[in-house]
C-alpha positions as CSV (number, residue, x, y, z in Angstrom):
1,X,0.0,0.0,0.0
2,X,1.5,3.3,-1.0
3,X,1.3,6.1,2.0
4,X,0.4,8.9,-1.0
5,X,-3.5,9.7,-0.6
6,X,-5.6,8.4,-3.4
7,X,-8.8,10.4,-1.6
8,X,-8.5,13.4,0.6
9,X,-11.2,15.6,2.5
10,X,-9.8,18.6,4.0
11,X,-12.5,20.6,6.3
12,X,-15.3,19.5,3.9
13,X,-19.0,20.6,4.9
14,X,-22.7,19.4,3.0
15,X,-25.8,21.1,3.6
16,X,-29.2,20.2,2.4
17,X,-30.9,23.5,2.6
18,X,-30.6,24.1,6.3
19,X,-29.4,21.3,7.7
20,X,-26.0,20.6,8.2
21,X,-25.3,17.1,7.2
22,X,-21.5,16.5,6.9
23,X,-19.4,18.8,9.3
24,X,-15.8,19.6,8.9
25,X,-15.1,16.2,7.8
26,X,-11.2,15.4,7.5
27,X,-10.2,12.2,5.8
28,X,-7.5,10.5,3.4
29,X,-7.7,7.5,2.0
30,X,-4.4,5.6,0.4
31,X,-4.3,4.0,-2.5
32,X,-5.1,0.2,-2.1
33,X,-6.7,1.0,1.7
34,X,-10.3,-0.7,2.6
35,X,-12.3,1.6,4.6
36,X,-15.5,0.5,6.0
37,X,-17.8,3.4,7.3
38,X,-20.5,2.5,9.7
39,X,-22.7,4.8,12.0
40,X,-26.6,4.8,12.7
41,X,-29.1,6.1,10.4
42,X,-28.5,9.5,8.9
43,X,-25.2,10.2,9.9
44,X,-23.8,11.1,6.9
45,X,-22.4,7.7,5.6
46,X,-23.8,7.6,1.9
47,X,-23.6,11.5,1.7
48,X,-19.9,11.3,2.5
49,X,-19.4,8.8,0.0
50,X,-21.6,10.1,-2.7
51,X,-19.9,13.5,-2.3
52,X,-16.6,11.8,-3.9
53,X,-17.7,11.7,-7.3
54,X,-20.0,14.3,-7.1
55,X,-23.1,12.4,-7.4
56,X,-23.8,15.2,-4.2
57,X,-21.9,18.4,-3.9
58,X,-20.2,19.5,-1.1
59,X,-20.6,23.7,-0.6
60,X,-16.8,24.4,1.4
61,X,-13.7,22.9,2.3
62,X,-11.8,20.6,-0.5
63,X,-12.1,17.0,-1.4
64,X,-9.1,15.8,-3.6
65,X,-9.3,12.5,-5.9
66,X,-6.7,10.8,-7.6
67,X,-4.7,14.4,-7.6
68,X,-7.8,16.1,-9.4
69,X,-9.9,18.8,-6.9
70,X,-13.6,18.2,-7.4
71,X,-15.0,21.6,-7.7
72,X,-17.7,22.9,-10.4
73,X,-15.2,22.3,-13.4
74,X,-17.0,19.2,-15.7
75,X,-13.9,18.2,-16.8
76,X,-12.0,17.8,-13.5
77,X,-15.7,15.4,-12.7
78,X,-15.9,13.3,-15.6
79,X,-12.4,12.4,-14.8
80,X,-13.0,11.3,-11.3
81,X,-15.9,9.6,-12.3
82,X,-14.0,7.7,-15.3
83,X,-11.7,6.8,-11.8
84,X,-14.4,6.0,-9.3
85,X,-16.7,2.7,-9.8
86,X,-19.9,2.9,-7.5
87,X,-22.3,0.4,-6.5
88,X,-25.5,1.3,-5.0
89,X,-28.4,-0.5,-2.7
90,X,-30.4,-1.0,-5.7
91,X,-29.1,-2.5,-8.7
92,X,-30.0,0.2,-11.7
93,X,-29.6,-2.0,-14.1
94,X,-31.5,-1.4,-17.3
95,X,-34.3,-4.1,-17.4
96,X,-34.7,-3.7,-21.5
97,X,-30.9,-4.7,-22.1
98,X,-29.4,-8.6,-21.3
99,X,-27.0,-8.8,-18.7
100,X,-24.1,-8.7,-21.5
101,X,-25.8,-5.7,-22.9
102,X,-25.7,-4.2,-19.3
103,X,-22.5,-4.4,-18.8
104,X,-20.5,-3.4,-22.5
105,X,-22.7,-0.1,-22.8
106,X,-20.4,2.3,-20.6
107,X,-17.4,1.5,-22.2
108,X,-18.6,1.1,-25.3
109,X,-19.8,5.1,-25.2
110,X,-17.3,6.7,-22.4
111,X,-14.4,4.6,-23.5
112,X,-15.2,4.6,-27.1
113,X,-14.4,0.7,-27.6
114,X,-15.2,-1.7,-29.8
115,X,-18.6,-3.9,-29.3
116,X,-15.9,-6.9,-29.3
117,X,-13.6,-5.4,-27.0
118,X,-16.5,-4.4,-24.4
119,X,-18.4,-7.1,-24.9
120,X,-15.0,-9.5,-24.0
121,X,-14.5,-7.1,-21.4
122,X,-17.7,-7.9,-19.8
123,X,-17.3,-11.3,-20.3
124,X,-14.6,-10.7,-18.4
125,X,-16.1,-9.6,-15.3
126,X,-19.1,-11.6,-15.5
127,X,-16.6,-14.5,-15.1
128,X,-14.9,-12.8,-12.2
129,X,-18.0,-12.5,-10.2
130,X,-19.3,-16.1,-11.2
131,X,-22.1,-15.3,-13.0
132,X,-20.7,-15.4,-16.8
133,X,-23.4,-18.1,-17.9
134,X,-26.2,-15.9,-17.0
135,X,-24.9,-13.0,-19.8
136,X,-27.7,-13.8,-22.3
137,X,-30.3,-13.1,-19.8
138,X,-32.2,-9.9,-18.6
139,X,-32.3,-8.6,-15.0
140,X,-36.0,-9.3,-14.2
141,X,-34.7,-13.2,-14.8
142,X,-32.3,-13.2,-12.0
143,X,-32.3,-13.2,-8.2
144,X,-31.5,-9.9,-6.2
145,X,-28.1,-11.7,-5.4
146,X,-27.2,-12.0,-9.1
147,X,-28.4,-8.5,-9.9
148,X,-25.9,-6.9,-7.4
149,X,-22.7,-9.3,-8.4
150,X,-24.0,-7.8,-12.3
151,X,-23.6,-4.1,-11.0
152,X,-20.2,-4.9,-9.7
153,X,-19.1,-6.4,-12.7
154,X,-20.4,-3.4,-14.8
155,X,-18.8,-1.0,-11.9
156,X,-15.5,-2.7,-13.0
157,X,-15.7,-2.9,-16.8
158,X,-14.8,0.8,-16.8
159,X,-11.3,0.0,-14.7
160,X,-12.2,2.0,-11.6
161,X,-9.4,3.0,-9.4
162,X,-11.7,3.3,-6.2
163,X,-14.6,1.5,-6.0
164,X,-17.3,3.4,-3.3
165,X,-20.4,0.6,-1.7
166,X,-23.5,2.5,-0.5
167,X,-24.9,-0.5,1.5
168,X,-24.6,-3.1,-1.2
169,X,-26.2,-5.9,0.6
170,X,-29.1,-4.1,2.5
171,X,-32.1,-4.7,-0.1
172,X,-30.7,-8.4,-0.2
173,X,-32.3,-11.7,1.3
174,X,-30.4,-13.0,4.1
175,X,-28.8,-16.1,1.8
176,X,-28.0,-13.6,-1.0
177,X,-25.2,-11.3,1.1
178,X,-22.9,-13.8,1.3
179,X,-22.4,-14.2,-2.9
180,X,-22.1,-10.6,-2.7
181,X,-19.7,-10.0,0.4
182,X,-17.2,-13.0,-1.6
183,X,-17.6,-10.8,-4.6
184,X,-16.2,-8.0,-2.6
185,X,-13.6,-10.2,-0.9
186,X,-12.3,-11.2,-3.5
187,X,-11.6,-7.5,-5.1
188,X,-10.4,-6.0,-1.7
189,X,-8.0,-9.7,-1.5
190,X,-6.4,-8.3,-5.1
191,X,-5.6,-4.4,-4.0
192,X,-8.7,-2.0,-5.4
193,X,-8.9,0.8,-3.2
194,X,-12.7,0.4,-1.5
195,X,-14.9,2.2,0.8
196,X,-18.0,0.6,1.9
197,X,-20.7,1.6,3.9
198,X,-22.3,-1.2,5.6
199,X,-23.8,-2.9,8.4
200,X,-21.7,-6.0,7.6
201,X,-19.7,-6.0,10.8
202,X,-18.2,-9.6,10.1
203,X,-17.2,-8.5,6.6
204,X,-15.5,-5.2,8.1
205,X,-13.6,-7.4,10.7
206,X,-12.3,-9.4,7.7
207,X,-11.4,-6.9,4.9
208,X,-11.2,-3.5,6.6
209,X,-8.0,-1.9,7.3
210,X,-9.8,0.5,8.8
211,X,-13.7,1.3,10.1
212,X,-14.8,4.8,10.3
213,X,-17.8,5.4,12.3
214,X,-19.8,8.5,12.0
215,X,-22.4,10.3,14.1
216,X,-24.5,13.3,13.6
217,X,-22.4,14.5,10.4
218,X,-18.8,13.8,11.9
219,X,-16.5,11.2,12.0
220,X,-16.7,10.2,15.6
221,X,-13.9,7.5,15.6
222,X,-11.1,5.7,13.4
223,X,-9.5,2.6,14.0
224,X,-8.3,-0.7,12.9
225,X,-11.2,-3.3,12.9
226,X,-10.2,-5.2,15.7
227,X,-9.1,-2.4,18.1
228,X,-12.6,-1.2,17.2
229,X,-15.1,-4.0,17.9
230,X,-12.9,-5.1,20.9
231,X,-11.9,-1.6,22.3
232,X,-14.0,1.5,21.3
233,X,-13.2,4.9,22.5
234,X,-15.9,7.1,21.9
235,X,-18.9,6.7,24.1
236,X,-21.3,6.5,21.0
237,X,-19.2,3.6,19.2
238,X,-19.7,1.8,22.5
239,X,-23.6,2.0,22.4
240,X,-24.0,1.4,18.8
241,X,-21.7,-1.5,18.9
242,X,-23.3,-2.6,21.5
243,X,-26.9,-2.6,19.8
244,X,-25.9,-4.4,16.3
245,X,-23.3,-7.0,17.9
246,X,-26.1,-9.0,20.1
């Protein structure tokens, strides 16, 4: 892991309208680092992630990606964005186009490739997330499970840098997390730089290098998992940890 920040937030704020909903937030992320970001229910978890490739804009303080500032120029956001890969709670995939289809579109228009080169590319991926023989089918033919390893795969086709988890597994059966946590294993095992916010406290305990938990807009407490789950600081790690690890 190289120590040179591949993400940095420097005295970053978000408001919606009045309310303040990310405060002062300072944070750096090196490249290759898995964070995991946990907290209670509107603490600023998916803002702070959707704020790095600008899918929400922060109003002050800087947040620096890959070298490039995110501020109001397009170009300096289409560049992050061409960096970052993001996978969401729900799957977005377009129900009209196969899996295959799905997947070779983005590159095929941002990237300007080929049809064969995307199309091998998603191949590719589809294969990496062991799900390659279900290409020729749509997304209303396959389980939640399936869905969510496709929007990974599609994430990757465009050769993120940094791939950003809003809750991946959350709109998931029970017996569907796991194929998707293994999916994510498996990518953290091989170096992409992640952050994931999730409720998965065994999967932080296994691939994080670091949990961030957030409160009320901040960033209450930072640690290595096991120094964490075993030995919070703050007060308000201690209850919540106490209320999801029964």
């Amino acid at each position: 892991m190289s120590t040179n920040p591949i993400i940095e937030m420097k005295n970053m704020n978000k408001w919606f309208d009045d309310f303040h909903v990310l405060k002062n937030i300072n944070f750096k992320v090196t490249n290759g680092e898995k964070i995991v970001i946990c907290g209670p229910s509107g603490s600023g978890k998916s803002t702070l992630i959707r704020c790095i490739n600008r899918l929400e804009v922060h109003q002050n303080g800087k947040i620096i990606v890959d070298g490039t500032e995110l501020t109001n120029n397009l170009k300096n956001i289409e560049k992050i964005r061409a960096e970052v890969g993001m996978c969401f709670q729900h799957f977005n995939l377009f129900p009209h186009l196969s899996i295959v289809e799905n997947l070779a579109l983005a590159p095929m228009w941002v990237r300007k490739e080929s049809k064969k080169e995307a199309v091998e590319r998603a191949m590719h991926f589809l294969e990496k997330v062991k799900i390659s023989d279900q290409a020729l089918k749509y997304p209303g033919q396959l389980s939640g499970g399936q869905q969510q390893r496709v929007a990974i795969a599609r994430a990757l086709c465009m050769k993120p840098k940094i791939m950003l988890f809003d809750e991946p597994t959350s709109a998931l059966d029970p017996e569907m997390v796991k194929e998707v946590l293994d999916v994510m294993v498996s990518l953290a095992e091989e170096g992409m730089t992640m952050l994931c916010v999730t409720h998965e406290m065994g999967f932080a305990r296994q691939v994080a290098d670091r949990v961030v938990f957030m409160d009320d807009g901040q960033i209450v407490e930072e640690a290595k998992p096991d120094e964490f789950f075993d030995n919070p600081k703050h007060e308000r790690s201690k209850e919540f940890l106490s209320q999801i690890l029964h």
